[in-house]
C-alpha positions, 0 to 999 in steps of 0.5 A: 500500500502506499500511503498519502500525507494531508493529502497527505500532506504524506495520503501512509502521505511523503511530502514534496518542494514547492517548485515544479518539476515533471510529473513524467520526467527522468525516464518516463517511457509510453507506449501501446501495446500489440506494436503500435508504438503511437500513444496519447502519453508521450507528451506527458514529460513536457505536458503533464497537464495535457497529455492524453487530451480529447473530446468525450462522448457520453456513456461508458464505464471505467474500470480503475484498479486499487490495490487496498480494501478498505479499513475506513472512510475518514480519510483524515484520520491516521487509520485511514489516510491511505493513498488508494482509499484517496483515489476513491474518495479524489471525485466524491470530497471537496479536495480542498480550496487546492488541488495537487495537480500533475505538475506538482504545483498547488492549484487553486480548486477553481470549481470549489473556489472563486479566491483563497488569498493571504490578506496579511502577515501579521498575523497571518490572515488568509481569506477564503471565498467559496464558490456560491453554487459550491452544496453537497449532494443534499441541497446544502451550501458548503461554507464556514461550517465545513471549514470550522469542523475540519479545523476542530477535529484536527487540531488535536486540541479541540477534540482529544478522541479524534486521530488526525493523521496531522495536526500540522497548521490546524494547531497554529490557527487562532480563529475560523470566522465565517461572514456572507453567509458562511461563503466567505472563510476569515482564517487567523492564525497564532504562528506563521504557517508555510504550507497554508495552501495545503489546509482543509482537504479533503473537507466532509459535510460538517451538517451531516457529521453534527447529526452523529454526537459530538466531534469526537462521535462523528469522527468515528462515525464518518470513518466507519459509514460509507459516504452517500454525501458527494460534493464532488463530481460523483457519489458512491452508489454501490460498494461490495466489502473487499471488492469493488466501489461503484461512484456515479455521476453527482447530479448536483455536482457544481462544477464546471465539467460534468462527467461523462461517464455512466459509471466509475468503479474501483475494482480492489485487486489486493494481488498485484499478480492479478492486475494485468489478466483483468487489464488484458480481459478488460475487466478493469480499462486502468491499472496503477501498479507498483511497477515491475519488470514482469507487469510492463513487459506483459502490458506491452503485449496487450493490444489497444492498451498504453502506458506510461513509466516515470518517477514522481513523488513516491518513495520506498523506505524500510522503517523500524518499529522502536517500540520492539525493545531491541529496536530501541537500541541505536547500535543494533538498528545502525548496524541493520541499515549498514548492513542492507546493500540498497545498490544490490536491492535496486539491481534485483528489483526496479532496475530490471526496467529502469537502470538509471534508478539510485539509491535516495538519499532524504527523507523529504526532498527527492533528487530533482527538487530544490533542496536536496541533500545526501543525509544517508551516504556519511552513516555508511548506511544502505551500503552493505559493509557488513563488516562495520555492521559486526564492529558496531554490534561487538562494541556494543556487547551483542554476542553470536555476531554472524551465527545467532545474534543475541543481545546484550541481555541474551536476547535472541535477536529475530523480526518480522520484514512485512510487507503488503500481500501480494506485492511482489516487488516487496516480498523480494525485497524482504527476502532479500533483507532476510538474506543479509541480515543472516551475515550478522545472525539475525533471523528474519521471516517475511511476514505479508499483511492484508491492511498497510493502514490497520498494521502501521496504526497498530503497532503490529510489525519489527521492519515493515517496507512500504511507499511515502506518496508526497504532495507539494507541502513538503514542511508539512508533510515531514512535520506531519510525519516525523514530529515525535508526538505526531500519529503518523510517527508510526515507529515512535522515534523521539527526538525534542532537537528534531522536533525544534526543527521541524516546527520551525520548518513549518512555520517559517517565511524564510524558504532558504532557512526551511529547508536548511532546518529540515535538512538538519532535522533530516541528518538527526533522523539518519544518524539515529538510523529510523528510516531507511529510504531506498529509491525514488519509486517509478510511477506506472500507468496503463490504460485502454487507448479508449480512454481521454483525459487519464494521465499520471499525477504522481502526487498523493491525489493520485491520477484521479485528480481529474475523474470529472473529466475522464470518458470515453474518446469520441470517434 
């Protein structure tokens, strides 16, 4: 699973500079299928926000893979926030007064929003004007109320049972005000807020959530009910538990593009095996796998369907859970990630199809955004110097190095790697930590696991590898997911430095000095060996050459950024 940030800020969310930069760029690739080598996504480096463009007729279903079945329906929770449940939910829930769009830039939602300006710096003011048309499916506006409830419930103050996945910038707003009916949004805040473009998305139907008790009841109860509120272009019409969501058009959908299609539906195929045999009997028109080597050579062969392969804002890491007693001991965690050889892992893995992947060396930043720094390389770690992996663990007092790791207190030394079921590229990837990880005596066993959401939620894992999907509030983002006391700090590490500099980051004016405190922050986090990042993950899509208006948007939004306009190509 991969998962999103504020959407998500890091949708289990990463987190992204505010520069641009190409959504397809560094090594995308497209073409059809069955030797037509033609495709509406070879533009897609230069126009990432028109590729694939065309009329559409009427009519029609679209088919759109998921990889997860779904553990909740509140997005902004820390249980449910996942990238594939923000697919789903991309046309039904207001996105937020922006939208990250595929050249990953923040947008203003033109259909949500006629302005969202900052009025003043002193204090921070920034004033909201809704779209006058802008209602739910029921009839009722969408206004100050919306924008109060979500503000409230993810504060982390107002509501003490609720589960944010970040409190990031709802904790330094003083004062939501509403005028002009609730059409217009007055927002104050306490301390300067980088990423304020990045707040009140997705936003859920504050009428709808007050009839359900009180902040903390009506948060449960918008996660554990399906939505048959829409303020989006589609509403949830059918849903079959680990199969399938159906979404139709919204008939009271404000917007300036109305839908096309007669039907939109998210087939959940949690076996990545599987995607492309319903791809090839058009079962599913899309898919948006994980890529690897044995999925685009068998979508080449399907007659009438594109792709498209690039590197976006996703990244795959190997994270350690501290609340594994073991794993609180530094040396031994230090010892794990030395002895991990990320170059070996990329050559058996992505670089089967994409030989000018490297290893990542941030946690926030990727290669070709401003800001990025080599935080990894001076740890040693990622290497596979298994060697100084042994003298680190010998110092330590560990005993049975490179037979049967045992630790200071006699221990035996043994985790779980888990891993999404299904997911081949992660399976080989465990087991070949499992392999290493043997120089040193420890045993690992590859555990798969049917929810990424429910397990990092819960605790339930030793190392677990998955995906950050990033959005352009980067300061957010890594606030939202580092901080020690943040709910999406899943492994628990703790550190009041880091913590100083990451609030800092997200509060000040000053790009230059944000970034330089984040990347300080970001070296306290690799010395103390937490996460590993290992590669900025190729993005792939596929889709019948039938379809218009579908393209890559390597964001948390996902390629749903746009579901209002997909269709059928008009002959």
């Amino acid at each position: 699973m991969r998962t999103t940030k504020g959407l998500f800020g890091l949708v289990a969310v990463g987190v992204a500079s505010l520069l641009a930069v190409s959504a397809c760029g560094g090594g995308s690739g497209s073409s059809t299928g069955g030797g037509d080598t033609s495709s509406s996504f070879a533009d897609c480096a230069t126009k990432p926000l028109t590729c694939n463009s065309g009329t559409t007729k009427q009519g029609g279903t679209v088919t759109y893979t998921i990889e997860k079945t779904i553990s909740g329906w509140n997005l902004n929770s820390a249980e449910s926030n996942t990238f594939d449940f923000q697919e789903v939910l991309d046309g039904v829930l207001p996105q937020g007064p922006f939208i990250n769009t595929p050249d990953l830039q923040p947008t203003l939602n033109s259909d949500l929003m006629v302005s969202a300006e900052q009025t003043s710096t002193s204090p921070q003011t920034i004033v909201y004007k809704i779209n006058p048309n802008a209602s739910w499916n029921d009839g009722t506006p969408i206004n100050a109320d919306d924008f109060t409830y979500m503000w409230k419930t993810n504060n982390g103050v107002d509501c003490k049972t609720c589960d944010p996945a970040s409190t990031a910038g709802y904790d330094q707003i003083q004062t939501v005000t509403g005028s002009d009916n609730g059409k217009t949004v007055t927002v104050v805040f306490k301390t300067p807020y980088t990423d304020w473009k990045g707040l009140f998305g997705p936003m859920y139907p504050a009428h709808i959530a007050n009839q359900h008790g009180d902040l903390g009841a009506s948060w449960k109860w918008l996660n554990d009910n399906q939505p048959t509120y829409s303020g989006g272009p589609y509403v949830i019409t059918g849903y079959q538990k680990d199969a399938s969501v159906t979404e139709t058009p919204n008939p009271k959908w404000f917007g300036k593009t109305k839908p096309s299609l007669e039907k939109l539906v998210f087939r959940i195929i949690t076996d990545q095996n599987q995607e492309v045999p319903a791809l090839q009997n058009n079962e599913v028109q899309t898919i948006y796998p994980q890529a690897n080597a044995d999925i685009i050579n068998q979508v080449k062969q399907i007659n009438g369907v594109q792709y498209m392969l690039g590197k976006g804002l996703q990244w795959e890491h190997l994270d350690l859970n501290l609340k594994n007693p073991l794993m609180a001991d530094t040396k031994l965690r230090q010892a794990i990630f030395t002895t991990i050889d990320r170059k070996q892992l990329i050559s058996k893995t992505v670089g089967q199809f994409d030989p000018g992947i490297t290893p990542l060396n941030n946690h926030n930043f990727m290669p070709n955004m401003d800001g990025y720094k080599d935080v990894i390389s001076s740890t040693g770690q990622g290497t596979g110097d298994v060697a100084k992996a042994k003298s680190l663990l010998t110092g330590a007092g560990y005993t049975g190095v490179g037979t049967a790791l045992k630790s200071p207190s006699g221990a035996p030394v043994q985790f779980r790697c888990s891993f999404t079921q299904g997911n081949v590229l992660r399976q080989q990837s465990c087991e070949l930590f499992q392999t290493e990880l043997q120089a040193l005596g420890i045993k690992v066993t590859p555990t798969p696991i049917t929810s990424l959401g429910d397990t990092l939620s819960s605790g339930d894992y030793d190392m677990i590898i998955f995906a950050w999907v990033q959005t352009p509030f980067i300061f957010s983002g890594a606030y939202q997911t580092w901080l020690s006391t943040s709910s999406s700090n899943y492994g628990h590490w703790t550190n009041s430095q880091s913590d100083a500099l990451l609030k800092d980051a997200a509060q000040n004016t000053d790009h230059a000095k944000a970034v330089q405190d984040l990347n300080d922050a970001d070296q306290i986090m690799a010395n103390d060996a937490y996460v590993l990042p290992l590669f900025q993950k190729p993005t792939f899509l596929a889709a019948y050459s039938n379809i218009v208006n579908i393209r890559d948007d390597a964001t948390s939004t996902g390629p749903p950024y746009n579901v209002q306009e997909w269709g059928m190509r008009a002959s």
